[in-house]
C-alpha positions as CSV (number, residue, x, y, z in Angstrom):
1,X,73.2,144.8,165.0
2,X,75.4,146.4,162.8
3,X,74.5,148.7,159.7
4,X,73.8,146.3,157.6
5,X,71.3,144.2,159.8
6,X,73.9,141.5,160.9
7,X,73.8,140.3,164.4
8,X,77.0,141.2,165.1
9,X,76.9,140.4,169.0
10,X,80.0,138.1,170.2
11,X,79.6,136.1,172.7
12,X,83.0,135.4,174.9
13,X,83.6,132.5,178.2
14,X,85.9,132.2,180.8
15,X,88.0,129.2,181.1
16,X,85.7,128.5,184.6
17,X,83.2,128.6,181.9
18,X,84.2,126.9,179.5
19,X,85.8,124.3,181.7
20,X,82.1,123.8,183.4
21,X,80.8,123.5,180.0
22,X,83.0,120.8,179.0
23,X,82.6,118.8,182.5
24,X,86.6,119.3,182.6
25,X,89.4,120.7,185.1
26,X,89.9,124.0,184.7
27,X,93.7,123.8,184.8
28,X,93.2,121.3,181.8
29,X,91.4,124.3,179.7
30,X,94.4,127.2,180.4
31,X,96.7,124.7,179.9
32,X,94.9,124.1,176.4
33,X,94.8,127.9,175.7
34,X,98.1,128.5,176.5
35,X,99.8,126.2,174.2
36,X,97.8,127.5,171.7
37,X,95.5,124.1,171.2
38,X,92.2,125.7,172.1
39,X,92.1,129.4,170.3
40,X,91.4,132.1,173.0
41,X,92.4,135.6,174.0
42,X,94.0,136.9,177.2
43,X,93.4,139.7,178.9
44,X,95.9,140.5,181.8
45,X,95.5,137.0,183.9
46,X,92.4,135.8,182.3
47,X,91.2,133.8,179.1
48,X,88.7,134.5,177.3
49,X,87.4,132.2,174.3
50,X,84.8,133.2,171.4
51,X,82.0,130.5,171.2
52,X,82.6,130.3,167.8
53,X,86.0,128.9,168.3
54,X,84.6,126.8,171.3
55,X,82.6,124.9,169.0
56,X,84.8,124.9,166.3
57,X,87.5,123.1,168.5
58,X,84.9,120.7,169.6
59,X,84.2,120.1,165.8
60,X,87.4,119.1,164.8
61,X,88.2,117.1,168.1
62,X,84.6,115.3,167.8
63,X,84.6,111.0,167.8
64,X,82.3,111.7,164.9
65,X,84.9,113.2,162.6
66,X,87.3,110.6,163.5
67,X,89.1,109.0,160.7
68,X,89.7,105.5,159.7
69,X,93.0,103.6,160.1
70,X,93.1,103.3,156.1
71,X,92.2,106.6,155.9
72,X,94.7,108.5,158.6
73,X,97.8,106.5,157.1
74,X,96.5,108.0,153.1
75,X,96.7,111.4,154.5
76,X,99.6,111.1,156.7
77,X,101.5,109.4,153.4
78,X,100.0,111.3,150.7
79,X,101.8,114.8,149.5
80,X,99.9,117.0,147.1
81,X,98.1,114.1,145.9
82,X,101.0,111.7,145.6
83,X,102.9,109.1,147.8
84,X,106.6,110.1,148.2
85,X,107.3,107.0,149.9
86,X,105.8,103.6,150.3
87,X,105.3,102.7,153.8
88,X,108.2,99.5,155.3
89,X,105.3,98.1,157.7
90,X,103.1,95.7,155.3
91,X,99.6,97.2,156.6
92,X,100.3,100.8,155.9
93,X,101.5,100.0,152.6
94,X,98.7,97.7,151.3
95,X,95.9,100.7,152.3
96,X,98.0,102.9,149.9
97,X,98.4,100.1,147.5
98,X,94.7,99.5,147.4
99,X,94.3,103.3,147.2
100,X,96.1,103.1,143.9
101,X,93.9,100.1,143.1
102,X,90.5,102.0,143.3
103,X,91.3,104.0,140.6
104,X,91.3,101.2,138.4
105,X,87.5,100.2,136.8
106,X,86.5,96.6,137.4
107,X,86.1,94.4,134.3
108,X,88.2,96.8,132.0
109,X,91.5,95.3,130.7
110,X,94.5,97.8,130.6
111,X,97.7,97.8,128.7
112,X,100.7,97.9,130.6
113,X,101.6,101.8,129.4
114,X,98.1,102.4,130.8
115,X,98.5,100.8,134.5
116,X,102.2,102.5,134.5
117,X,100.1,105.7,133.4
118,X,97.3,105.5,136.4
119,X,100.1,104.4,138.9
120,X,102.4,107.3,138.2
121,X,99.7,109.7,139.0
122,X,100.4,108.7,142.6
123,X,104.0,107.2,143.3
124,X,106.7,107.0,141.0
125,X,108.2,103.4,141.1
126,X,105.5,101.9,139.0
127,X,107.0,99.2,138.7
128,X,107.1,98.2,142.1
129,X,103.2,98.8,142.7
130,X,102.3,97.0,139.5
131,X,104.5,93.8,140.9
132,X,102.2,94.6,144.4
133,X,99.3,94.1,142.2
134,X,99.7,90.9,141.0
135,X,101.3,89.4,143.9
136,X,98.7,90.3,146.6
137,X,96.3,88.7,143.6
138,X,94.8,92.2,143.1
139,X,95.4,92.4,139.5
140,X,95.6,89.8,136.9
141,X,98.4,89.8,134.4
142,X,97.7,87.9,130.7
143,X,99.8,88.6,127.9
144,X,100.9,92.0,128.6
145,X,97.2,93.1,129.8
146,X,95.7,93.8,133.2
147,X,92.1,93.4,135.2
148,X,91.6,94.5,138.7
149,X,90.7,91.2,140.3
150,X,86.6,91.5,141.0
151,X,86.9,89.3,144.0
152,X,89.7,91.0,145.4
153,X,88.6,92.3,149.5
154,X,90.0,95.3,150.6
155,X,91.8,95.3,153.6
156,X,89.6,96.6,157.0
């Protein structure tokens, strides 16, 4: 313990450790620390890793914290909150297109200034997503105003 009455013991494991641990080869775990994927330390020959990096690294390689198809291509397309570019492949670009369409409210009619308005928030050829809109029968178009379709089914 230190002065102030933390529990400041660290706790360090080998890569035979570790490797037994994790059920794997231990060749598999220096290979892993040595390109830098699992975060360890060496000292002359041998690894050592902190357990609280051990189970960080399990955290963020977990099943659980696995993301969804719609989900990986919004963050691997999305830039500081905004889509540069539109994916070509049709399923990549209707999960950002519905994206977009989310942050319209169902049964509210907009004005074409105010659909450009949400859109451009997020991608800057408004146009182009608006015409996505009403084509995949997402939106409705009367007279210049719009309505998020309330039986429109996003895409799985």
């Amino acid at each position: 313990m230190d002065e102030t009455g933390k529990d400041t013991e660290l706790t360090f494991f080998t890569t035979n450790e570790v490797a037994e641990m994790l059920r794997m080869n231990v060749q598999v775990i220096a290979r892993k620390l040595q390109n830098g994927e699992l975060p360890g330390y060496k000292i002359g020959k041998d690894w050592r890793v902190k357990e609280a990096d051990l189970f960080a690294w399990l955290n963020r390689h977990s099943n659980q914290n696995q993301l969804s198809p719609r989900d990986q291509v919004i963050e691997r397309f999305m830039n500081r909150g905004r889509f540069d570019v539109l994916p070509a492949q049709q399923k990549r670009r209707r999960y950002i297109i519905e994206y977009m369409l989310q942050q319209f409210e169902l049964n509210r009619i907009y004005t074409e200034k105010e659909v450009n308005d949400i859109i451009t928030r997020y991608h800057d050829d408004y146009c182009r997503v608006r015409r996505e809109f009403i084509d995949s029968k997402m939106m409705n178009r009367k007279n210049g105003k719009y309505r998020r379709v309330v039986s429109y089914t996003m895409t799985k």
